[in-house]
C-alpha positions as CSV (number, residue, x, y, z in Angstrom):
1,X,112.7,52.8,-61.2
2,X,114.1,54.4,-58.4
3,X,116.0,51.6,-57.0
4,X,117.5,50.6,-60.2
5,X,119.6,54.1,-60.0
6,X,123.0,53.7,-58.7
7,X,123.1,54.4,-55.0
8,X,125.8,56.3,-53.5
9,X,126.6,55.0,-49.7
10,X,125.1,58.4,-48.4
11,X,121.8,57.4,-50.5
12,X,122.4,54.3,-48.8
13,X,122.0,55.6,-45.3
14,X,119.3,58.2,-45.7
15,X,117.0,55.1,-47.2
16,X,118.2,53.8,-43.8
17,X,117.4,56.4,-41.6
18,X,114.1,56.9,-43.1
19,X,112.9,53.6,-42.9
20,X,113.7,53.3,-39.5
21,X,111.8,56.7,-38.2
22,X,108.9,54.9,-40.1
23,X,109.2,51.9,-37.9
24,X,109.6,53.4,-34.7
25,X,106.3,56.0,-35.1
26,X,104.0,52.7,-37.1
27,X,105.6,50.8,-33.5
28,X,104.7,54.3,-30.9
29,X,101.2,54.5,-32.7
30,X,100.3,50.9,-32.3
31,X,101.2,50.9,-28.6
32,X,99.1,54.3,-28.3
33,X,96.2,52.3,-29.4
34,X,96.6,49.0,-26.5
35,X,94.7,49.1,-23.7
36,X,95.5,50.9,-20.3
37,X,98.1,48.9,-18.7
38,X,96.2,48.1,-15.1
39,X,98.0,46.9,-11.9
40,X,95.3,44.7,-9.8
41,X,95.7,43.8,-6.4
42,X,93.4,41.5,-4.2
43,X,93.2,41.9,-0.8
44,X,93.2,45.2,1.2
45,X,94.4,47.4,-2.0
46,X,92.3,48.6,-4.5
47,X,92.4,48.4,-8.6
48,X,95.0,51.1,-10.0
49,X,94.5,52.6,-13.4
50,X,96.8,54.1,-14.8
51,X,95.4,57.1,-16.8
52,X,97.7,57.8,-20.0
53,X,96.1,61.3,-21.0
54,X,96.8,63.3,-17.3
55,X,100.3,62.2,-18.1
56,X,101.3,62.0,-14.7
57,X,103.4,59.1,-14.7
58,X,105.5,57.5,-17.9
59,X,105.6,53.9,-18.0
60,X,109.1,52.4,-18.5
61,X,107.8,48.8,-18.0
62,X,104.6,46.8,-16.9
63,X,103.2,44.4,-15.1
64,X,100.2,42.6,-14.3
65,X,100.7,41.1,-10.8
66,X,97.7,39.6,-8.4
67,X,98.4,39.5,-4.5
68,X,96.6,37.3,-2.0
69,X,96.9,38.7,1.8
70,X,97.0,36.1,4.4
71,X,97.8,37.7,8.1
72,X,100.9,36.5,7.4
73,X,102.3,36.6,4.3
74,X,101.9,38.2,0.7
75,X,101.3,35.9,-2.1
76,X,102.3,37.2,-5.4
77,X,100.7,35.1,-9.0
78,X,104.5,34.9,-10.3
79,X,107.8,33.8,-7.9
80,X,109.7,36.0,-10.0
81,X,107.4,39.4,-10.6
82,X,109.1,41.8,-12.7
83,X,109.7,45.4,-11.8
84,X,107.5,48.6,-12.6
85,X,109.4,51.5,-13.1
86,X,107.4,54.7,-13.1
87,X,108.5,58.5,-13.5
88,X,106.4,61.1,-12.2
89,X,105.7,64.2,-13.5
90,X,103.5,66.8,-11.9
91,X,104.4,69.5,-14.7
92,X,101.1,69.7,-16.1
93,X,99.2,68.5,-13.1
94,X,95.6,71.1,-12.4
95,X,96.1,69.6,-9.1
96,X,99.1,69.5,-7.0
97,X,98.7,65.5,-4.8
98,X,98.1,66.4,-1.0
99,X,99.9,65.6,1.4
100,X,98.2,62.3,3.6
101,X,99.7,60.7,6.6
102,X,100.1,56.3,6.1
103,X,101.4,55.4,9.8
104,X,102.7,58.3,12.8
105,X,104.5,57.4,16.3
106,X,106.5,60.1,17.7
107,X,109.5,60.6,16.0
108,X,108.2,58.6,13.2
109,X,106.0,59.8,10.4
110,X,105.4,58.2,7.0
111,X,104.2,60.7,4.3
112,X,102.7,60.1,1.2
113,X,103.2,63.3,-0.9
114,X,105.4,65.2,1.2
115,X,107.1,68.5,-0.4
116,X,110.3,70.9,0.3
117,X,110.5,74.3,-0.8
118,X,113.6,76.7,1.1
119,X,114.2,73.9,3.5
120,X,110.9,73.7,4.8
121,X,108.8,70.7,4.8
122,X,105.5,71.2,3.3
123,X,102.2,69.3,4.7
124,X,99.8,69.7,1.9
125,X,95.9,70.0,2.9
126,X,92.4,71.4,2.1
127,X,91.4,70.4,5.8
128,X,91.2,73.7,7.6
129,X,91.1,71.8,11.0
130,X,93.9,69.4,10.2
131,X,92.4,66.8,12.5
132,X,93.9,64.1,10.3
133,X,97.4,65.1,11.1
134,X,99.9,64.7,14.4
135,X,101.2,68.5,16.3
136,X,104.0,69.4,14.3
137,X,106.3,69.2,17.6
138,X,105.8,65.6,17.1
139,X,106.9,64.7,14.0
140,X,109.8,66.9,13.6
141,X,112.4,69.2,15.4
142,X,115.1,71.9,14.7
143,X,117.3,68.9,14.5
144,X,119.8,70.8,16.6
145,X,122.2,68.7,19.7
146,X,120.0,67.5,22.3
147,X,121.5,69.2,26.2
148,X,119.4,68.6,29.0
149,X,118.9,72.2,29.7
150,X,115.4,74.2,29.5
151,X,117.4,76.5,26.8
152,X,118.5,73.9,24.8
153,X,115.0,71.8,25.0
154,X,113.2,75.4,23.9
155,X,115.6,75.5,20.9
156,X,114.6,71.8,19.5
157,X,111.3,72.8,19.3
158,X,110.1,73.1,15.7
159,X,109.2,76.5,13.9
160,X,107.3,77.3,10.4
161,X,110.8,77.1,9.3
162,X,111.2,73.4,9.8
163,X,107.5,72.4,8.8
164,X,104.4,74.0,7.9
165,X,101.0,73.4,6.2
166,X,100.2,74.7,3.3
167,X,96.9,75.2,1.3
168,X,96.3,73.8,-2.3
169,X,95.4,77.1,-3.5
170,X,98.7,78.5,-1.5
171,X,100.6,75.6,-3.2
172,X,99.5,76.9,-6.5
173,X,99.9,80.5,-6.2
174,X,103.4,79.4,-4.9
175,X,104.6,77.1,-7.1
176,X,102.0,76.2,-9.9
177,X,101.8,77.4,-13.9
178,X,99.0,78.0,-15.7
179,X,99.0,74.8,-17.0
180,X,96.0,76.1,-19.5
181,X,98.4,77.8,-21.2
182,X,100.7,75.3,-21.2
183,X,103.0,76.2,-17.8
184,X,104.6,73.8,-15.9
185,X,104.4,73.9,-12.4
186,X,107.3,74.1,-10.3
187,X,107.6,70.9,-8.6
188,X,109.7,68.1,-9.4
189,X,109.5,64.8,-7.8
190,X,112.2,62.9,-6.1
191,X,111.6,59.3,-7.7
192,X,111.5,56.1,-5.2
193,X,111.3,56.1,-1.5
194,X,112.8,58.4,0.6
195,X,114.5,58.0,4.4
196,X,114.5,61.7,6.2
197,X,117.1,61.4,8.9
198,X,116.5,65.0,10.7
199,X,119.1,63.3,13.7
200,X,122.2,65.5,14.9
201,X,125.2,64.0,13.9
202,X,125.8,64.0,18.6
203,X,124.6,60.0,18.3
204,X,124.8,59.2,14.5
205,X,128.2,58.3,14.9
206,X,127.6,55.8,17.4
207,X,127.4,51.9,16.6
208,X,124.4,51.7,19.1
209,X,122.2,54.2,18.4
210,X,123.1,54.2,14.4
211,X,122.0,50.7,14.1
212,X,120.2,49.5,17.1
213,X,118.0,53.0,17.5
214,X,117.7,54.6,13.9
215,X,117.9,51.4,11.3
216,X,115.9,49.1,14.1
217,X,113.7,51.7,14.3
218,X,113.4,52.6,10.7
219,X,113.0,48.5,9.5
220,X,110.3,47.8,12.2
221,X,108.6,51.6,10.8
222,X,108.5,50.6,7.0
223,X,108.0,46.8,8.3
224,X,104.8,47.1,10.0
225,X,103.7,50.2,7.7
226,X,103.3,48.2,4.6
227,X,102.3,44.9,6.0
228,X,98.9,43.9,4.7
229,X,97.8,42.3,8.1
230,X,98.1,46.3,9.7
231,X,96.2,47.9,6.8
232,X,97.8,51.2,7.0
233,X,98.9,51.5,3.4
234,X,95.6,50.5,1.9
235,X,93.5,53.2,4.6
236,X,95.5,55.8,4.0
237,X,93.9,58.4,1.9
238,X,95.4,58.6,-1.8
239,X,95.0,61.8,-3.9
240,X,92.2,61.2,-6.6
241,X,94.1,62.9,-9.1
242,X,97.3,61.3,-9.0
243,X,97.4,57.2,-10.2
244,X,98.2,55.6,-7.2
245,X,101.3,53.3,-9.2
246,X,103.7,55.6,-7.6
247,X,101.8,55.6,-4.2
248,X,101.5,52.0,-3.6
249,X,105.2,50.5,-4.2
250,X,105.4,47.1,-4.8
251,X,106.5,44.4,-2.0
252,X,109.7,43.1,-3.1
253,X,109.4,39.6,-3.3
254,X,111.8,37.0,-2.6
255,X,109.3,33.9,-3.1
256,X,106.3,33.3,-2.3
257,X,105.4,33.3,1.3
258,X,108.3,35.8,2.2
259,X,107.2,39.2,2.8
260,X,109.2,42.1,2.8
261,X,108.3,45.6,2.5
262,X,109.7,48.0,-0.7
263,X,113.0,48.9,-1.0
264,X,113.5,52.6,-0.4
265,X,116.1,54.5,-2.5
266,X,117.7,56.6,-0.7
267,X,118.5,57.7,2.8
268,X,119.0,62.1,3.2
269,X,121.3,62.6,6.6
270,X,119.9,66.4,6.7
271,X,122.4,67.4,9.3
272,X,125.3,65.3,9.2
273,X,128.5,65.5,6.8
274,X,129.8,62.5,5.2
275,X,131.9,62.0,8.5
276,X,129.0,62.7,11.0
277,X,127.3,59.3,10.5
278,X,130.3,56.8,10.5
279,X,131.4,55.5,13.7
280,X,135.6,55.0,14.5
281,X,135.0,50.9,14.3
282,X,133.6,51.7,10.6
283,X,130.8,49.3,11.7
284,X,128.0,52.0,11.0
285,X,128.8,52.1,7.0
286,X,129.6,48.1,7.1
287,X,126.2,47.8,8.4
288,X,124.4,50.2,5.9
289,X,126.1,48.8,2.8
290,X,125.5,45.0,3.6
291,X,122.0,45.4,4.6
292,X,120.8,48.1,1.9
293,X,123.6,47.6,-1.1
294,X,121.5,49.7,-3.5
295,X,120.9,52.9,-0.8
296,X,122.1,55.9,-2.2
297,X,123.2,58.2,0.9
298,X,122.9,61.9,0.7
299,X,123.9,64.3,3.4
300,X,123.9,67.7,4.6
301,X,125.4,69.3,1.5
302,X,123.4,67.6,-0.6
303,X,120.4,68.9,1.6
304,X,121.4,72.3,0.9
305,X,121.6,71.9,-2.7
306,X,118.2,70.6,-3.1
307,X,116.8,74.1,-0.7
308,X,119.3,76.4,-2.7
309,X,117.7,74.9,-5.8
310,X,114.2,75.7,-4.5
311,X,115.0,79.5,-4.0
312,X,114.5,81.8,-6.6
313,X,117.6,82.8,-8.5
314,X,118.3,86.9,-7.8
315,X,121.2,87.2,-9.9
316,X,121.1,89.2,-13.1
317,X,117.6,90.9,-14.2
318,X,115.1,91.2,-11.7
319,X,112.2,91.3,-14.3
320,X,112.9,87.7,-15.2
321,X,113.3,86.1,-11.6
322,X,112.6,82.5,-11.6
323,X,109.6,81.8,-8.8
324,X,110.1,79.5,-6.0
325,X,110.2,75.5,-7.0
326,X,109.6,72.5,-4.4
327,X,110.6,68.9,-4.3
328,X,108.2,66.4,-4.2
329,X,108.8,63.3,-2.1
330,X,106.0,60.4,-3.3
331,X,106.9,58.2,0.0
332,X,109.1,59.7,3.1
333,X,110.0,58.3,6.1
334,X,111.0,61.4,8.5
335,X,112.7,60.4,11.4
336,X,113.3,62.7,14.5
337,X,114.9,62.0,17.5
338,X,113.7,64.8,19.6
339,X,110.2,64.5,18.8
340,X,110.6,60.9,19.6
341,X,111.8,61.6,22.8
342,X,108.8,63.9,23.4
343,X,106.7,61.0,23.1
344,X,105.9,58.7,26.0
345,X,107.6,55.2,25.3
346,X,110.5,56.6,24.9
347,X,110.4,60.0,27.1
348,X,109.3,58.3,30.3
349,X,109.8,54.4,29.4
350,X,112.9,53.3,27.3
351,X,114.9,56.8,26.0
352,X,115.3,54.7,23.6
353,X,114.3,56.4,20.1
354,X,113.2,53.3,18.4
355,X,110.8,51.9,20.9
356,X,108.1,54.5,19.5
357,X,108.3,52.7,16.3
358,X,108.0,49.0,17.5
359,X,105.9,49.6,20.1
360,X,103.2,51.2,17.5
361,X,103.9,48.6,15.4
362,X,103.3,46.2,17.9
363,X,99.8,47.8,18.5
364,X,99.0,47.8,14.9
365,X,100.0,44.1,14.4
366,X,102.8,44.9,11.8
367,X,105.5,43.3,13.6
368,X,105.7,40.3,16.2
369,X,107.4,40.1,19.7
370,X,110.2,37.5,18.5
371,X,112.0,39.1,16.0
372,X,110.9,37.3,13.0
373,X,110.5,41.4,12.0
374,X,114.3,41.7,11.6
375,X,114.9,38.4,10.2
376,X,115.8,40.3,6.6
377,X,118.1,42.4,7.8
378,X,120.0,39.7,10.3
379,X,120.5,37.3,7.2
380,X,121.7,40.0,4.6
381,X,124.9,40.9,7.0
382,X,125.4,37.0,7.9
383,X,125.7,36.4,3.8
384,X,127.5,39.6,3.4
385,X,130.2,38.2,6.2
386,X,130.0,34.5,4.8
387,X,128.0,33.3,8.5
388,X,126.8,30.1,8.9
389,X,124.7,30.5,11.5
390,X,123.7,27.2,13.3
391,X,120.7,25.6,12.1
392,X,117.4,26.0,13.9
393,X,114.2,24.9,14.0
394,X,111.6,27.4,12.3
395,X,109.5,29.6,14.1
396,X,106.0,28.2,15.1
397,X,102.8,29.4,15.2
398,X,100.6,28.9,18.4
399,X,96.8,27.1,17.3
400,X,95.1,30.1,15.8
401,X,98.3,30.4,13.3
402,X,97.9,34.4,14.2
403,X,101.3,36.6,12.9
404,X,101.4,38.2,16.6
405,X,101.8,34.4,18.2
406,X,105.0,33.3,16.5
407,X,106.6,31.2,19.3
408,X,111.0,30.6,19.1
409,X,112.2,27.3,19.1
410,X,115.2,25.7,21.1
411,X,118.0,26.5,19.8
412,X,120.6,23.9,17.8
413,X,123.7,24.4,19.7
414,X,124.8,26.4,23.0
415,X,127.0,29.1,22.0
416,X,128.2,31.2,25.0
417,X,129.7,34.6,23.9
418,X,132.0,36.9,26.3
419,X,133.1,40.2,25.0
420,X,136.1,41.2,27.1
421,X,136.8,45.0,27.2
422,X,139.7,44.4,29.5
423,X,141.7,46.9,26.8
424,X,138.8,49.7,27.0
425,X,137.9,52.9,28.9
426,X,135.1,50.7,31.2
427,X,136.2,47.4,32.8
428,X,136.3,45.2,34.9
429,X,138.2,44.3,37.8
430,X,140.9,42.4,36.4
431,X,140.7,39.5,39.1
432,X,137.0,39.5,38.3
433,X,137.4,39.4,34.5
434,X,139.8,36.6,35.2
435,X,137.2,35.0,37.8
436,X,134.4,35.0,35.3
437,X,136.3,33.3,32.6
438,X,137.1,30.8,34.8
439,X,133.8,30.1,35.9
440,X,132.5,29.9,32.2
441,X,134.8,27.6,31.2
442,X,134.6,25.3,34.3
443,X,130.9,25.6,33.2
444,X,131.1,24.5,29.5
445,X,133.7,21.8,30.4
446,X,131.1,20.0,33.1
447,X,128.3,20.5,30.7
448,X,130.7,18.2,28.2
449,X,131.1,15.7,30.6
450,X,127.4,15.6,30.5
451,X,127.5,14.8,27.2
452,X,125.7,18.5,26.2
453,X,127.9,20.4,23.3
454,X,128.3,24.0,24.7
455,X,131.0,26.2,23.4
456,X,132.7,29.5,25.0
457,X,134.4,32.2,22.8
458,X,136.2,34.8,25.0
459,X,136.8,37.3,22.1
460,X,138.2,41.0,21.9
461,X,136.2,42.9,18.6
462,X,138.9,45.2,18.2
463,X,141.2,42.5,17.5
464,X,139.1,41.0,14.9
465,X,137.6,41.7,11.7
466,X,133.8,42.9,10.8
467,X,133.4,39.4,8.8
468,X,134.6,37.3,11.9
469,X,132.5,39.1,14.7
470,X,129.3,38.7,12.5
471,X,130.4,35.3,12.3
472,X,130.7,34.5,15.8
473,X,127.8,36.4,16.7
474,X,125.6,34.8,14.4
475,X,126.1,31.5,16.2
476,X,125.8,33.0,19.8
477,X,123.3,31.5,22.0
478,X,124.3,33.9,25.3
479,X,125.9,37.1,24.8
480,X,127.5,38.8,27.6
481,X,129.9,41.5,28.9
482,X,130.0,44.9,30.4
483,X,127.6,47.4,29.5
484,X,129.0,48.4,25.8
485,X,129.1,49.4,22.2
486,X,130.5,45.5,21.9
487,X,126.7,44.8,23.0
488,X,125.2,46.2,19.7
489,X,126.5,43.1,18.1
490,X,123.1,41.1,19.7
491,X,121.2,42.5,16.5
492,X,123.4,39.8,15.0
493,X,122.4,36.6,17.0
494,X,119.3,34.6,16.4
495,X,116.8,34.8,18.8
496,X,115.8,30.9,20.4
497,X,114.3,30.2,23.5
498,X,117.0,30.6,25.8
499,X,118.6,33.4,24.0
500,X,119.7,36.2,25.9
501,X,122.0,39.1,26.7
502,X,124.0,39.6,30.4
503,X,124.9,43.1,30.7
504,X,127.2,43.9,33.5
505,X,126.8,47.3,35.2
506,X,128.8,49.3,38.0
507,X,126.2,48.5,41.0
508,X,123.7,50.8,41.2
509,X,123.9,51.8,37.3
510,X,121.8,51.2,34.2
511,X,120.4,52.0,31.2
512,X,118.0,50.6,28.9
513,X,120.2,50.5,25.6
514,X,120.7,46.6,25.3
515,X,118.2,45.6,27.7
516,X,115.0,47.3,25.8
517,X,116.7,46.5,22.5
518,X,117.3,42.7,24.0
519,X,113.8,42.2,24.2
520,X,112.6,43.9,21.3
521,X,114.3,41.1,19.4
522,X,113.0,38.4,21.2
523,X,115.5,37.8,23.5
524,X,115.9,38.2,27.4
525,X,117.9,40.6,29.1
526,X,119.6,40.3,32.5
527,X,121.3,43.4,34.4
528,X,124.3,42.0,36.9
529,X,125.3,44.1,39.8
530,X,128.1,42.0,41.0
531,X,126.4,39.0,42.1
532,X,122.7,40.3,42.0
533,X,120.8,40.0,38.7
534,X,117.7,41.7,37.1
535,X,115.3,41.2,34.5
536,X,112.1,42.3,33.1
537,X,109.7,43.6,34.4
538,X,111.7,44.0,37.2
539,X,114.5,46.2,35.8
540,X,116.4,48.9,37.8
541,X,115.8,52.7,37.4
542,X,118.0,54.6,35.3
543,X,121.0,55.7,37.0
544,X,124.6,56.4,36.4
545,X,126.6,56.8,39.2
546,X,130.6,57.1,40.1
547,X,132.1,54.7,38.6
548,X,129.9,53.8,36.2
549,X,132.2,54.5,33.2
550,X,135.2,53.7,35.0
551,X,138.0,50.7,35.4
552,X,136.9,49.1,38.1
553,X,133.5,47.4,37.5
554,X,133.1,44.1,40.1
555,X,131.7,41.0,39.2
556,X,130.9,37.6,40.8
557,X,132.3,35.0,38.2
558,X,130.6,32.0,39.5
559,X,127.2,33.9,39.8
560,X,127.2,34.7,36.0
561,X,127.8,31.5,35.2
562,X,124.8,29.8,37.5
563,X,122.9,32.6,35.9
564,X,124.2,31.5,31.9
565,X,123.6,27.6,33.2
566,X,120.1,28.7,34.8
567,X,118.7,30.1,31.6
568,X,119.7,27.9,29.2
569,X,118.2,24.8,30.9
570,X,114.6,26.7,31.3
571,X,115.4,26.8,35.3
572,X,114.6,30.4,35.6
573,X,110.9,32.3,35.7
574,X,109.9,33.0,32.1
């Protein structure tokens, strides 16, 4: 009878409305009632439930994927896996995660569960001895600018303030609710994965040590730390009452025998401004936003949002004071270039930041001697500049197929490089600049004649473009000039067999920027005094004398280019 009555349009729409709140709670109760949606993973990781009651983490979408470990790849079941999203919430949580350590070098720590509360970082254990953890002075700093004097190296050292433990019942009385009465606790989680930059802004703003110390050093971390062959994700401890979904990310997969490790969301420069970690060139942010598009960047201000909004509010009535909060960080890589520097690869060895990272990786089998490691990064700035790099022959494995024995192949084409800084603060000679490119080119025109395609490119970077240097480097065989930000640009080439860097240095100077970073791509390095060259492991010891930094750096033209000729026809020592 009732739908014989004249309906009005407001009639109309209630009916409407009705009927679809019916829906929608028939639809919510039916999915109540499915099964536990489960994430299963073969190999070195273990089955992951995820338990719907604790409500700890909110679906948004799932997925059933199977991976197969090999030591050299990750298989997934699909090419073309699609995405878990998960949000966490602790609110309700008896049982505020611990804190566990995945993978430490000094300087480099990767936390699962790490927390923030008043700008201190909070390790969070019930192990009274805290065996399973590195000395604090290790892993971070005061983040203030490094001076070599003993007043200034006393101040870098860390204090409660910068990072402390913290017990679970501590953690609780701190920032827990009675969550039998239905009170949340105070601890809200920063979704995704999280890059801790605790650097100074004093080298941040530096082409070198932005890209070739912090984001080497960062990739070759997060590289090696979630590669199944080094099974540091899978032994590290995970909370038992937290579902491991948000403490396992997923690889992202390109296809399927191409590994890479999880995208991480967002990179926190704790000291630096939104100035402090750009360089003049701009190459720093080029960099950043080719390689890692989706990276959202937070800095110092930012930092000091998140401690103000951990500190309880004193304004108004004191009676209803809000107690102290924390942020929770599921996966944080901290980064510290002091305590990196305390360590011994780079202290006494290198002074170069990322070597703790790669060389631990090394160790732990997570990345290989050639550079394969940074292949992922290399490509996404060659398609971002429109590169064609020259085509080579793939990487191959010696007999027992290992990851660690990846051998480089010849390369395609001979590609010298020259990066003239004959307009900059440090230079050559003039008649020796002119001398050397002479000799190259008297070199690549006789190698013609021999029927051999070489190619020279004498080329000034300030007088180009970001899209045309990564497009000339990507094809370089041979890089070489005087010691340089211009040299930074080797991240860009593709190591072969003969690939390699000449650094030119004032006699009797040198520094291990290019030549460790050289090698730790898979290419060789060779230091030129004038007419005298070195190489590993017979480098020179760090020096920088008069004149190292001035206008009048020597060089021996035709010795450069015997030494060019040498190594690219396999006539020197390997």
């Amino acid at each position: 009878m009732f739908f014989r009555q004249n309906l009005t349009r407001r009639d109309a729409l209630l009916v409407m409305v009705g009927a679809s709140c019916v829906y929608l709670f028939l639809a919510a109760a039916s999915y109540g009632l499915q099964t536990t949606p489960t994430l299963t993973v073969e190999g070195p990781l273990t089955q992951i439930s995820l338990e719907r009651e604790r409500k700890i983490v909110t679906m948004l979408s799932t997925l059933t994927v199977t991976a197969t470990t090999t030591e050299t790849t990750t298989h997934l079941a699909s090419p073309t896996p699609t995405l878990q999203s998960t949000l966490i919430d602790l609110g309700l949580e008896p049982d505020i995660p611990e804190t566990s350590i995945v993978a430490h070098a000094p300087g480099w720590t990767l936390f699962r569960n790490l927390y923030m509360s008043n700008g201190t970082l909070f390790l969070l254990t019930s192990d009274s001895s805290l065996a399973d953890f590195p000395e604090i002075r290790m892993m971070t700093s005061t983040g203030l600018e490094a001076q070599n004097t003993p007043e200034n190296i006393a101040a870098r050292e860390p204090t409660k303030e910068n990072m402390d433990f913290i017990s679970p019942a501590d953690a609780r009385a701190r920032w827990g609710g009675d969550y039998t009465k239905g009170e949340r606790n105070r601890v809200w989680t920063v979704e995704g994965n999280t890059l801790l930059f605790n650097d100074p802004p004093q080298f941040l703003n530096h082409y070198y040590h932005f890209v070739a110390e912090l984001l080497l050093g960062t990739w070759a971390f997060i590289y090696g730390a979630f590669h199944p062959a080094t099974g540091l994700m899978s032994s590290s401890s995970s909370p038992p009452s937290i579902s491991a979904a948000f403490n396992q990310p997923s690889f992202n997969v390109q296809d399927n025998a191409t590994y890479q490790p999880p995208p991480f969301t967002r990179a926190i420069f704790i000291h630096s401004d939104t100035h402090g970690w750009r360089d003049s060139p701009g190459f720093n942010a080029y960099f950043l936003r080719a390689v890692f598009p989706a990276l959202t960047v937070e800095v110092q201000r930012d930092w000091e949002d998140r401690v103000m909004a951990t500190v309880p509010d004193k304004s108004g009535d004191r009676s209803t004071l809000t107690a102290d909060r924390a942020w929770h960080f599921p996966i944080a890589l901290l980064t510290d270039r002091s305590a990196a520097h305390r360590g011994v690869v780079c202290g006494s060895q290198t002074q170069r930041t990322a070597a703790e990272a790669w060389h631990y990786m090394v160790d732990n089998g997570g990345v290989d001697r050639v550079g394969a490691w940074w292949g992922n990064i290399r490509e996404a700035i060659w398609r971002f500049a429109s590169a064609t790099p020259i085509a080579q022959a793939p990487l191959k494995h010696a007999s027992d197929g290992k990851f660690m024995d990846l051998q480089l192949a010849d390369p395609g084409e001979t590609v010298i490089t020259y990066i003239s800084r004959q307009s900059s603060r440090r230079r050559l000679i003039q008649e020796d600049h002119e001398g050397l490119v002479t000799a190259l080119e008297e070199l690549v025109n006789r190698k013609r004649q021999e029927g051999k395609h070489w190619e020279l490119n004498i080329v000034q970077a300030e007088r180009m473009t970001k899209d045309e240097q990564v497009r000339v480097m990507s094809k370089s065989t041979i890089l070489l000039g005087v010691h340089g930000n211009g040299l930074t640009h080797l991240v860009l080439m593709q190591p072969t067999r003969v690939s390699a860097v000449v650094e030119i240095f004032f006699p009797g100077g040198f520094a291990h920027d290019y030549e460790w970073t050289s090698r730790a791509l898979g290419m060789r390095h060779f230091s030129v005094w004038n007419d005298t060259y070195f190489t590993h492991p017979n480098e020179p010891r760090v020096d920088y004398p008069e004149g190292f930094q001035g206008i009048s750096i020597p060089v021996y033209g035709p010795a450069v280019a015997k030494l060019v000729e040498d190594q690219l026809e396999h006539k020197l020592p390997s």
